[in-house]
C-alpha positions as CSV (number, residue, x, y, z in Angstrom):
1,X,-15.9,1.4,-3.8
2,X,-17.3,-0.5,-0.8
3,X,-19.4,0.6,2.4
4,X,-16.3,-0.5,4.7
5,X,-13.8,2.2,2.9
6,X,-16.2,5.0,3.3
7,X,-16.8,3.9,7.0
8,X,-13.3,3.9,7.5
9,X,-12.6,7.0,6.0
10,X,-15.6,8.4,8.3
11,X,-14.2,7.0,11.5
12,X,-10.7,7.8,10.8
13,X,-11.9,12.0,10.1
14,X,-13.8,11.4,14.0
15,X,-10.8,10.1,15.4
16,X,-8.2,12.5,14.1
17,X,-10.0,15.6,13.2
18,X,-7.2,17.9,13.4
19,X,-5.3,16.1,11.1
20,X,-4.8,16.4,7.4
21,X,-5.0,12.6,6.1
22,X,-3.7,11.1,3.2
23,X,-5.2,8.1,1.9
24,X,-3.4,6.1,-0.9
25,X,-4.9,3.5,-2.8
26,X,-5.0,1.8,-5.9
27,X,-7.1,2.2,-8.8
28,X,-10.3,1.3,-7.9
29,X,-10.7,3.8,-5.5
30,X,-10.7,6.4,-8.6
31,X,-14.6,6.2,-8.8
32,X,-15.9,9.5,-9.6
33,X,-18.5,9.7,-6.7
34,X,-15.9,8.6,-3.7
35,X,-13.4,11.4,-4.9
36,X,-16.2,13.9,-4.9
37,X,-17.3,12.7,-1.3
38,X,-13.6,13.1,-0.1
39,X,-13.5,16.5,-1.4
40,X,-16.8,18.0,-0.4
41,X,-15.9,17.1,3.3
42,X,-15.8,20.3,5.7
43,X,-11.7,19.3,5.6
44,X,-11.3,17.3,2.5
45,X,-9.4,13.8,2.6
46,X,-6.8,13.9,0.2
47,X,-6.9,10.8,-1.9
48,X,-3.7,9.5,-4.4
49,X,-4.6,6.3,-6.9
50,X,-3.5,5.5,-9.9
51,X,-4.7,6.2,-13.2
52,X,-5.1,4.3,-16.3
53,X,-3.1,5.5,-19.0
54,X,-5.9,5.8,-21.4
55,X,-8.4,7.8,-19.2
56,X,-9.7,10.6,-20.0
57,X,-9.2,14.5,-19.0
58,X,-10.3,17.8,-19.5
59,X,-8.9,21.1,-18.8
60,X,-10.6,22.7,-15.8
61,X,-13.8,25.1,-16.8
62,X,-12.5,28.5,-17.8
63,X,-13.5,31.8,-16.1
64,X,-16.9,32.8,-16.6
65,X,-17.2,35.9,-19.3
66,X,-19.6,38.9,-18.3
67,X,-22.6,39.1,-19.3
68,X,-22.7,35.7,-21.3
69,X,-26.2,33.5,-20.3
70,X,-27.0,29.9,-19.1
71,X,-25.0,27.6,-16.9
72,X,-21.5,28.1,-16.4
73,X,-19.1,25.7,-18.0
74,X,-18.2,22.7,-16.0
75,X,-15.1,21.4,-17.7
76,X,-12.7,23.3,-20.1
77,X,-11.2,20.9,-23.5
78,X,-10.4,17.5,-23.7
79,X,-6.6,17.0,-22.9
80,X,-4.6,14.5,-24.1
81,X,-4.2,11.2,-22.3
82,X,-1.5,9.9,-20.3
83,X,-0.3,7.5,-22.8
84,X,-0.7,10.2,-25.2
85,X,1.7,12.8,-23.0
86,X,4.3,9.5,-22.3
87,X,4.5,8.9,-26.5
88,X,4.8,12.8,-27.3
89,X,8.8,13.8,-27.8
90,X,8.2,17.2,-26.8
91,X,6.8,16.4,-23.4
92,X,8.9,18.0,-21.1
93,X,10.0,15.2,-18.3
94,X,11.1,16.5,-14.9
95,X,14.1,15.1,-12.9
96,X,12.2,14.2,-9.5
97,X,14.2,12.1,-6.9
98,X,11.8,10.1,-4.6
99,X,13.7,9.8,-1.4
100,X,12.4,6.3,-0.1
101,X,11.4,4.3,-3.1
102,X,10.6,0.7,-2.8
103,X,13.5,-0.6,-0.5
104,X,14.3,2.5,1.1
105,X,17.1,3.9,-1.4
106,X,16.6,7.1,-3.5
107,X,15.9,6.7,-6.7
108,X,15.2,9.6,-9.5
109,X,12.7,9.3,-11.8
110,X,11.0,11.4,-14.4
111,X,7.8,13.3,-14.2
112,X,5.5,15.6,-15.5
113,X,2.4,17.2,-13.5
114,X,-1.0,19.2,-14.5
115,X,-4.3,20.2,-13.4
116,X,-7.1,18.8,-15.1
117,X,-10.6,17.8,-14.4
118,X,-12.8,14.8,-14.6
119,X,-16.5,15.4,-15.6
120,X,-19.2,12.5,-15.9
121,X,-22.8,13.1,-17.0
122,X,-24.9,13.6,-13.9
123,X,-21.4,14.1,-11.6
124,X,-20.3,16.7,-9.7
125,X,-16.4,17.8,-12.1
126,X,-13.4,16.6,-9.6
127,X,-10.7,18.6,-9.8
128,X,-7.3,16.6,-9.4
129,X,-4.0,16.9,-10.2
130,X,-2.3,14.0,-12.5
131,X,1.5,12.8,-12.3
132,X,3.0,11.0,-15.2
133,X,6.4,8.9,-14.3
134,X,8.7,7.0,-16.3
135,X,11.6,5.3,-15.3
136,X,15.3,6.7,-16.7
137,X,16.6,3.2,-16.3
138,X,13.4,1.5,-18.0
139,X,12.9,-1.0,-15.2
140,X,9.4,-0.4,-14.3
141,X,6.4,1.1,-16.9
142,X,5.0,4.6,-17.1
143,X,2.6,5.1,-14.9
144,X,0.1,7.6,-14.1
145,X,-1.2,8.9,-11.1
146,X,-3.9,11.2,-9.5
147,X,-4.4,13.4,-6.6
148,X,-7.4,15.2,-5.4
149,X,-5.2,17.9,-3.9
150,X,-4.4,20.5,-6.5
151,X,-1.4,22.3,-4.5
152,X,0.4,19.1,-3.6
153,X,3.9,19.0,-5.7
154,X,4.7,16.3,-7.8
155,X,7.6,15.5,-5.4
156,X,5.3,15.0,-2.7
157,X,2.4,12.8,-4.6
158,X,5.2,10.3,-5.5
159,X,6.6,10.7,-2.0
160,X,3.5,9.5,-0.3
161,X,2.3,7.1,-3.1
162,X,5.1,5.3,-2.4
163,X,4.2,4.9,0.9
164,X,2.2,2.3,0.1
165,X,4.7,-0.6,-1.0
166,X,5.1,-2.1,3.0
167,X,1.7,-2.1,3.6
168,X,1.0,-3.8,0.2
169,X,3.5,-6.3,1.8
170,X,1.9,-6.7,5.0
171,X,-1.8,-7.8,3.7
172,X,0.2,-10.0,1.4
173,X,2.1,-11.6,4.1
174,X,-1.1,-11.9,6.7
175,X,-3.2,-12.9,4.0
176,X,-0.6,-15.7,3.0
177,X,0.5,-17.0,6.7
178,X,-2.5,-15.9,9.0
179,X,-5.8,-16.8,6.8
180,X,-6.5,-13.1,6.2
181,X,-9.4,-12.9,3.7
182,X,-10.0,-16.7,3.5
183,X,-12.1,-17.2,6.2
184,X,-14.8,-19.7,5.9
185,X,-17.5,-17.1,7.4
186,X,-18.1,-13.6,5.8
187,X,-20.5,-11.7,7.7
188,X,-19.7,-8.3,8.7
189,X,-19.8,-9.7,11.9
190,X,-17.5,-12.0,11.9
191,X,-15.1,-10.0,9.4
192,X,-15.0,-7.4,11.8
193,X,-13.8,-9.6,14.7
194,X,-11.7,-11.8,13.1
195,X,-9.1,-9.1,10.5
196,X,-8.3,-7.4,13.5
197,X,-7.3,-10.1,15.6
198,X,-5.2,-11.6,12.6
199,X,-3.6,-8.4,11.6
200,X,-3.0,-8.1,15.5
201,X,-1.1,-11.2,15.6
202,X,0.7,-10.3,12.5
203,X,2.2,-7.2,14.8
204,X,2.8,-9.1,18.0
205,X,4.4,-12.0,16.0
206,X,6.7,-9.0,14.4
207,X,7.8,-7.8,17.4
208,X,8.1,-11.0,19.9
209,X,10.5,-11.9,16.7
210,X,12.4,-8.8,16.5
211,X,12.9,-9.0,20.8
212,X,13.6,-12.6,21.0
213,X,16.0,-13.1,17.8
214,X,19.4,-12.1,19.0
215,X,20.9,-12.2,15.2
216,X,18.3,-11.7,12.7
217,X,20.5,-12.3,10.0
218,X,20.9,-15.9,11.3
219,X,16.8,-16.5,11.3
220,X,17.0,-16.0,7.1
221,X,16.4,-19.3,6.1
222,X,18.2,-19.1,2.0
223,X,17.5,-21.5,-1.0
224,X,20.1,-22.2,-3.5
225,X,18.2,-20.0,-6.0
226,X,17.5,-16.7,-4.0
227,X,19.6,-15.0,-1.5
228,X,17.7,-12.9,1.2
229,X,19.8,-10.2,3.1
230,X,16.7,-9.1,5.6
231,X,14.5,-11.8,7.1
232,X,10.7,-11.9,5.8
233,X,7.6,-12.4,7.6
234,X,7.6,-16.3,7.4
235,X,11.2,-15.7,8.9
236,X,9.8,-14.0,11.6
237,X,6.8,-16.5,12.5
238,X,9.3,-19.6,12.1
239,X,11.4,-17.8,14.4
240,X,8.6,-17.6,17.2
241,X,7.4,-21.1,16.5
242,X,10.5,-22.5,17.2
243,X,11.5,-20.9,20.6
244,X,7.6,-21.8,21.4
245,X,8.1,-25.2,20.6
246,X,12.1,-25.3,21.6
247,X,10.4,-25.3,25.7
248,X,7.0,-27.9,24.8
249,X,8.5,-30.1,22.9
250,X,12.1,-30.3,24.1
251,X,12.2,-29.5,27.8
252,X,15.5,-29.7,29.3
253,X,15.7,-30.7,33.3
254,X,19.3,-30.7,34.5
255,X,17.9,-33.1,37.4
256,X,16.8,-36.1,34.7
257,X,19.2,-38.8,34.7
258,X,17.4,-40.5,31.5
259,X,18.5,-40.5,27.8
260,X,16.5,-39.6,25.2
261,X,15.5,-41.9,22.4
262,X,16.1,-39.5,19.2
263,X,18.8,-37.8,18.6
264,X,18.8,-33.6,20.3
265,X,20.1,-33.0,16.3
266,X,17.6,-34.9,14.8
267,X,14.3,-33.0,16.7
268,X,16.3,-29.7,16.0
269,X,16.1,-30.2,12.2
270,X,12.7,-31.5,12.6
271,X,11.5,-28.9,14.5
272,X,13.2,-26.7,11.6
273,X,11.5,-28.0,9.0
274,X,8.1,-27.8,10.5
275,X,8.4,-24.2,11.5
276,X,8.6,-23.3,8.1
277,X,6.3,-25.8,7.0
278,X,3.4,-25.2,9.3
């Protein structure tokens, strides 16, 4: 878990302090002392990850009988693990329909949900709650996920872990087309200027596209082996590059008398080709 997260986390909790957040994240964001941070906050962070399907868990720490001496349990048994529960025939699976999977359609899956706790020598015990989904259809793996907020549904933890999928795309996409973690210079300094500028351009070039594209439909550039129905981000950017360039490279005067030397078809499919390619 790095400085910058817990910074963020921090600034976010000044910012909004009125406000519940929800932060979801993948896996390495499950370390032990980060969850116990998030919860012993004066209002908690919730945090949702995913799980490996081996890991460990114990059964929270059972009441405390009277009059029985020393320190009070932290932890209760050792449960089975997630790949355990998914291989078991008499684990009980739960219809749960997550209303915006990836792509935006519903799709029902199957779950199961407990409470358990996670305990490391010389840790404060995180309480969390632990979802186990499979799909009906068997297109994706069995997965397992965890959430530091024990009263949250099952419904719900998919619901916002799912949440995740366009921003996922977005870092890919500004990473891939804007330079986004590949810059030659990485001071915090320079980190800190540059990722915001970048991931403000990847906004601005998002919506000069979606104001200046009259038929988005028409911008998807297809191959012969894929079909896109909704244009990407490389759509979009090609789309701004080429009215950009359409007016510096190709100005039209009705007052010039002249011909041009190349065919107007010619620089179009040029100009094409390099919006893509650039």
């Amino acid at each position: 878990m790095t400085d910058g997260a817990r910074r963020l986390r921090r600034q976010l909790r000044r910012w909004w302090p009125e406000r519940e957040p929800v932060a979801v994240a993948d896996g390495t964001h499950a370390a032990l002392e980060f969850l116990a941070a998030c919860r012993g906050w004066p209002r908690p962070v919730t945090i949702i990850t995913r799980r490996r399907l081996d890991a460990a868990l114990d059964a929270p720490a059972p009441p405390r009988r009277p009059g029985r001496r020393g320190r009070p349990p932290l932890k209760g048994q050792r449960l089975p693990t997630p790949a355990a529960r998914a291989a078991d025939p008499t684990t009980r699976w739960t219809a749960a329909p997550v209303p915006r999977w990836y792509g935006g359609a519903e799709r029902p899956v199957g779950g199961v949900s407990a409470a358990a706790v996670r305990y490391h020598t010389g840790l404060p015990p995180v309480p969390r709650r632990w979802v186990l989904i499979r799909d009906p259809r068997g297109q994706f793996a069995t997965q397992a996920l965890l959430c530091t907020r024990l009263d949250a549904a099952p419904e719900q933890i998919l619901a916002w872990f799912v949440q995740r999928g366009p921003l996922e795309v977005t870092c890919e996409e500004a990473r891939r087309h804007l330079g986004v973690e590949t810059q030659r210079r990485w001071s915090d300094a320079a980190i800190g200027r540059t990722t915001p500028a970048l991931l403000g351009l990847f906004s601005l070039v998002t919506l000069f596209a979606h104001r200046h594209v009259a038929d988005p439909g028409g911008s998807v550039r297809q191959a012969a082996w894929y079909r896109k129905e909704h244009p990407t981000f490389a759509d979009a950017l090609a789309a701004v590059r080429r009215d950009l360039w359409r007016h510096a490279l190709v100005p039209v005067s009705p007052g010039r008398t002249d011909r041009g030397e190349i065919p107007r078809t010619a620089v179009e499919r040029l100009t094409e080709t390099l919006c893509h390619a650039a």
